[in-house]
N, C-alpha and C positions, 0 to 999 in steps of 0.2 A: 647772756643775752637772750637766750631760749627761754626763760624763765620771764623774764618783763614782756615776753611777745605773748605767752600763754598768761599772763597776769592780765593786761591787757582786755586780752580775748574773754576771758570768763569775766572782768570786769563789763566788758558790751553787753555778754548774757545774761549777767547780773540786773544790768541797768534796763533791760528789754524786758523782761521779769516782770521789775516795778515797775516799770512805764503803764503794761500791763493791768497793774492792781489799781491804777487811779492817779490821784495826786500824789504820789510820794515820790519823794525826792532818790536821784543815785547815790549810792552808799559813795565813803570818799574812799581809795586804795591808800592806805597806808604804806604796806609792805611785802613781801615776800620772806617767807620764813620753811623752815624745814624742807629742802627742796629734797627730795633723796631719783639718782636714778636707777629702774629696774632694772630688767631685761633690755639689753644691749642686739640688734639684731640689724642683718640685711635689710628685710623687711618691716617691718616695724619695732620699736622700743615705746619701754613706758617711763612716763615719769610722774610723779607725786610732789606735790605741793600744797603748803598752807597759806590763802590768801588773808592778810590783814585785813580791815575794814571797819570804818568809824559808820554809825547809820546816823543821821543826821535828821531822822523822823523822828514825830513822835508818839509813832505806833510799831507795837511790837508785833512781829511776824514766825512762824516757824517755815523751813526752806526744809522740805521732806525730802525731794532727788531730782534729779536734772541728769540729764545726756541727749548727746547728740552729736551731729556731726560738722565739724568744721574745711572750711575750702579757703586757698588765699590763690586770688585768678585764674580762679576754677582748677587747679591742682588739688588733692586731697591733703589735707594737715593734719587730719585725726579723728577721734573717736573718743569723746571727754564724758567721766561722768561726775558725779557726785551724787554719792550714795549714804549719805549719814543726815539724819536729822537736827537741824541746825537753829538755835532759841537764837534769832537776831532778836537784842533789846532795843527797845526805842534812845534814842539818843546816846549810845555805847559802842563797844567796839567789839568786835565778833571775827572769827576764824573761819576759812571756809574752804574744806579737804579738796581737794580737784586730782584726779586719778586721768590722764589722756595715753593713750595709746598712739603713738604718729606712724604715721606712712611714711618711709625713710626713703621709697622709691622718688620722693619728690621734695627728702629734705631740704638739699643743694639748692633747688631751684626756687623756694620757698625763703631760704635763708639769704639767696645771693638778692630776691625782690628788696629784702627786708631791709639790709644795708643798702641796696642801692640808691636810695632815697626818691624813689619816684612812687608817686601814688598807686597802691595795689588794689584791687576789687576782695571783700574780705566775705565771707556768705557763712550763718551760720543758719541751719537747721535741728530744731528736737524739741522737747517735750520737759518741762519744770511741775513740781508737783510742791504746791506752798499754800497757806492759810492759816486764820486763826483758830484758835482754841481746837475744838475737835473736827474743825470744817477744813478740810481741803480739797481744794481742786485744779488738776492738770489746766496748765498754762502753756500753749506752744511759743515755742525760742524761733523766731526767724528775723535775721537782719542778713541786709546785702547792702555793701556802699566802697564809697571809694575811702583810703583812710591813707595817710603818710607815715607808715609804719617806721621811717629812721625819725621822725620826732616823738613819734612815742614811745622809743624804747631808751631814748636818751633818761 
């Protein structure tokens, strides 16, 4: 279930991204695939994931690094990045590595929002580094809204 919250969630970054760069449309989420977890801890743990994604433009993009910081009703949920440079093709499907570190002081209370099925306030803050050919330029990631998180994890 952790896995489709954090799918989710970089999917919004994802879509905030391109919203960003103009008319291009949001990539569609296919899947999640190789989730593996790290470090196990009180404090925080990390988990790794490959997000699927079909890009439904018909302009090819490179996606250089993204991180930042995520909140669900203002509680802390983590610290996400993505560090690999990434050939999205125009109308293709593409892979996209996501590395988050969560704050486990407020996983409970984060996960009990999540199932309860009442509207949470979701806020993401940071910084994307994407463009074409040899051009790129930092892209800030901010979204805040309210979101039904038990129908999107269905």
């Amino acid at each position: 279930m952790r896995t489709r919250f954090f799918a989710i969630f970089i999917s919004l970054v994802l879509g905030i991204f391109l919203s960003s760069c103009g008319s291009l449309k949001e990539p569609e989420l296919l899947g999640i695939e190789n989730v593996r977890t790290g470090r196990v801890g009180l404090i925080e743990s990390s988990l790794t994931l490959n997000l699927h994604y079909f890009n439904p433009n018909n302009k090819r993009l490179k996606f250089q690094k993204g991180e930042g910081d995520a909140w669900l009703d203002g509680n802390p949920l983590g610290h996400f990045t993505i560090d690999s440079l990434i050939h999205i093709p125009a109308r293709a499907e593409f892979s996209l590595p996501v590395k988050m570190i969560m704050d486990m002081r407020y996983f409970m209370e984060n996960m009990s929002a999540a199932l309860s099925g009442k509207e949470v306030t979701l806020k993401v803050d940071g910084m994307a580094r994407a463009g074409k050919g040899i051009v790129f330029i930092n892209y800030p990631l901010h979204y805040e809204g309210k979101q039904k998180l038990s129908d999107l994890l269905k």
